[in-house]
N, C-alpha and C positions, 0 to 999 in steps of 0.2 A: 504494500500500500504506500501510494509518495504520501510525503511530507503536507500535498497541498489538500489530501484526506483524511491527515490526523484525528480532526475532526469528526467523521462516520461513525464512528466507533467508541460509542459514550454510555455508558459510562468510563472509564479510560481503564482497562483489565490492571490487577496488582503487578502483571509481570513487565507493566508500562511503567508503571511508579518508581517498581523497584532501580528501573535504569536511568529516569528521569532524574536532572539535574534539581535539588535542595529535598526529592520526594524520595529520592534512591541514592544509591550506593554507585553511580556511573556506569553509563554504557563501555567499559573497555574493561571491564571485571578485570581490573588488577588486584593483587595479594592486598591485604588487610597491610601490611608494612608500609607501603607506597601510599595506599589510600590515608593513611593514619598521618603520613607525613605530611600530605597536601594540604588537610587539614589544619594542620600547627601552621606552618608556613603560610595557608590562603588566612588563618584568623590574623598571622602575626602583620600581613600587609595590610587588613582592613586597619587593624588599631596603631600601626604605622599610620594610614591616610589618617585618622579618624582625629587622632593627635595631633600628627605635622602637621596637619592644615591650620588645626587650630593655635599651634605656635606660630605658625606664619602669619596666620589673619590677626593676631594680636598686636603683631610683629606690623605691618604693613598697615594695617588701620587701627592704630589704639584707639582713636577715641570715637568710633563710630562702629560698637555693638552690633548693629540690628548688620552692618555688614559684614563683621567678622562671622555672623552666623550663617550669612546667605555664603560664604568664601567655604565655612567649614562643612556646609549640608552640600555644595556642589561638589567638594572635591570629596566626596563621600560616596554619595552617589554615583561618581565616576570611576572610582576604585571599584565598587560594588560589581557595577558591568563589565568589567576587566576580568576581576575574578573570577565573577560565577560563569563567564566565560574561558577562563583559563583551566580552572579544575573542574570545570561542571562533568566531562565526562569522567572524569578520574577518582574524584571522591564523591560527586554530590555537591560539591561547594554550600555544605551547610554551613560553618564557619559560625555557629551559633548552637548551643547546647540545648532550647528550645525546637529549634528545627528538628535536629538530632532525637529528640524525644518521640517528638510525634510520631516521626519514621517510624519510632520504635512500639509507642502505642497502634497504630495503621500496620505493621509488620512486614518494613518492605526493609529492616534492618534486623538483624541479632542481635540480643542482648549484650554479648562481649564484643562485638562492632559499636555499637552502641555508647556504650561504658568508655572505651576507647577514643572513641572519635571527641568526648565531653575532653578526656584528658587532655590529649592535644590540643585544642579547644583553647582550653584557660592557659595551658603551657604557654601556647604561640600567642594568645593577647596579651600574657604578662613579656615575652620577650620582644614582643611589636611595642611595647612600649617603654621599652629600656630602648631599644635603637632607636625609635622617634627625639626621647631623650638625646639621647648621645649626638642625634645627628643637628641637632641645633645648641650644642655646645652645654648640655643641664647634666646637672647631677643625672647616674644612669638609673638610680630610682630617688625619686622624690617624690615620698606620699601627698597626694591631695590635700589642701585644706578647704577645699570647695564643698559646705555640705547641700546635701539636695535631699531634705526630709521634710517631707508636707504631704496631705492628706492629696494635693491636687496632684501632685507629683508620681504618687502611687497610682492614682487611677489614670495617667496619662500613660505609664509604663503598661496596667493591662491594654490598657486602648490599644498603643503601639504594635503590643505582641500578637494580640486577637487580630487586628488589622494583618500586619505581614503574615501569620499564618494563613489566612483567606485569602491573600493574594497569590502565595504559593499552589497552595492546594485549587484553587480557582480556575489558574490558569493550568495547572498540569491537568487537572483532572476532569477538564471539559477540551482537551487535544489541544493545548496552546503551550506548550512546553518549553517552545526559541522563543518565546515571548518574556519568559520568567526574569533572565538578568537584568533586561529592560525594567519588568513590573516591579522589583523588588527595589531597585536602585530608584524609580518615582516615587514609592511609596516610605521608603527610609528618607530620602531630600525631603519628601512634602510633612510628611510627619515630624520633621525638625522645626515646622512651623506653625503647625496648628497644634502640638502639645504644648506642656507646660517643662514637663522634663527632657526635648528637644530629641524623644523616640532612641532610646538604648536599645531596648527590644533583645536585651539578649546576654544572658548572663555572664560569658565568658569575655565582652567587651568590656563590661562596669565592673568586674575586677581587675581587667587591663589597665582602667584609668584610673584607678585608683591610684596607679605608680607614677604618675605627672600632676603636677601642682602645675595645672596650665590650663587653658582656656575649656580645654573636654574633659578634663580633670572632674575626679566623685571623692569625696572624703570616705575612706574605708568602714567610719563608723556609721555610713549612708549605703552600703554597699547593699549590705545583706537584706532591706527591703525593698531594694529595688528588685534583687534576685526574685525575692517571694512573689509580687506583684509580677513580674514577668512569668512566672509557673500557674498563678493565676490563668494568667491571660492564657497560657496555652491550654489549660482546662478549661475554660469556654469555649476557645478555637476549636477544640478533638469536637465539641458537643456541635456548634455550627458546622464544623466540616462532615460531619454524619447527618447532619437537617438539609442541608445543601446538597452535596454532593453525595451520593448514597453509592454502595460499594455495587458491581454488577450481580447480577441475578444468577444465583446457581445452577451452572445445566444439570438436565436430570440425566 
């Protein structure tokens, strides 16, 4: 079947997920090693962008806010695309330990892929953020003193996560799957604008920034409700993506 009938065929079978880029594990079934590795390395470049932007936009416009934020959600967003393009057949370019879950509740992942893939995950955000450090001349870890703890702040992190998991699952699972890098990088930029907490969505990045006292920067002792608010959201999400998209019909 081409590509320009992905389409036909909807509900989208598991054994399409399972290869689909953030819903699977990569169309080139490489060993769990390589796959693991793409992972640490694609999280540590997002929280490379996710940081260095925002040391630059600090850096380049101090005193005009609302633009250091539009500089730090574009080059975010552009990284995003990059990536989920670079390792999407490889790992899955989940790069977010929420993604990762869900796979795992939907079962297009193992539980020790799974388990795995979270590892690298936090590994490569906390080492994306040591090099972003490094590379603009800061201390190679410098905890945050930026706290982000308020009631709007939580409910803006589920919004975020419940949002990108429906855009994921949305687009794979109604045959729009080259669409994904695209959908996920507008909805991570636009959600930097209409939340309150500027859309983290994603556990293994808000302990990455924890280790920059700089513009993306999270105070560590802000950390762990973001997490929870973000597992939230993806418990809504698993419930929306089963009311929405519903799994194909068993042949007899």
């Amino acid at each position: 079947m081409s590509a320009a009938h992905d389409g036909d065929r909807l509900p989208v079978p598991d054994d399409e997920l399972a290869r689909a880029p953030e819903t699977g594990t990569g169309r080139l079934g490489l060993d769990l090693t390589r796959r693991v590795l793409a992972e640490a390395l694609g999280t540590a470049f997002l929280v490379m962008a996710v940081i260095g932007s925002g040391i630059m936009a600090q850096r380049l416009s101090p005193d005009d806010v609302g633009l250091q934020l539009l500089e730090n959600a574009f080059a975010t967003a552009g990284a995003l695309v990059g990536l989920i393009l670079m390792f999407g057949a490889v790992s899955g370019a989940h790069f977010n330990p929420v993604v990762t879950l869900t796979d795992r509740i939907f079962g297009t992942i193992s539980s020790r892929d799974a388990g795995l893939y979270v590892v690298a995950q936090v590994a490569g955000a906390c080492l994306g953020a040591m090099l972003a450090n490094v590379m603009f001349d800061l201390p190679v870890v410098e905890w945050s003193t930026k706290s982000r703890s308020s009631g709007a702040l939580w409910l803006s992190e589920v919004v975020a996560t419940v949002g990108l998991l429906l855009v994921i699952h949305g687009c794979v699972r109604t045959g729009r799957a080259r669409v994904v890098p695209f959908a996920v990088a507008a909805w991570i930029g636009g959600a930097y604008w209409f939340t309150s907490s500027t859309s983290f969505a994603n556990p293994a990045v808000t302990v990455g920034r924890a280790f920059s006292d700089t513009f993306a920067g999270i105070a560590p002792a802000s950390v762990p409700m973001f997490v929870v608010m973000q597992l939230v959201g993806l418990v809504v999400a698993v419930g929306l993506i089963r009311l929405f998209f519903p799994r194909p019909p068993e042949e007899s």
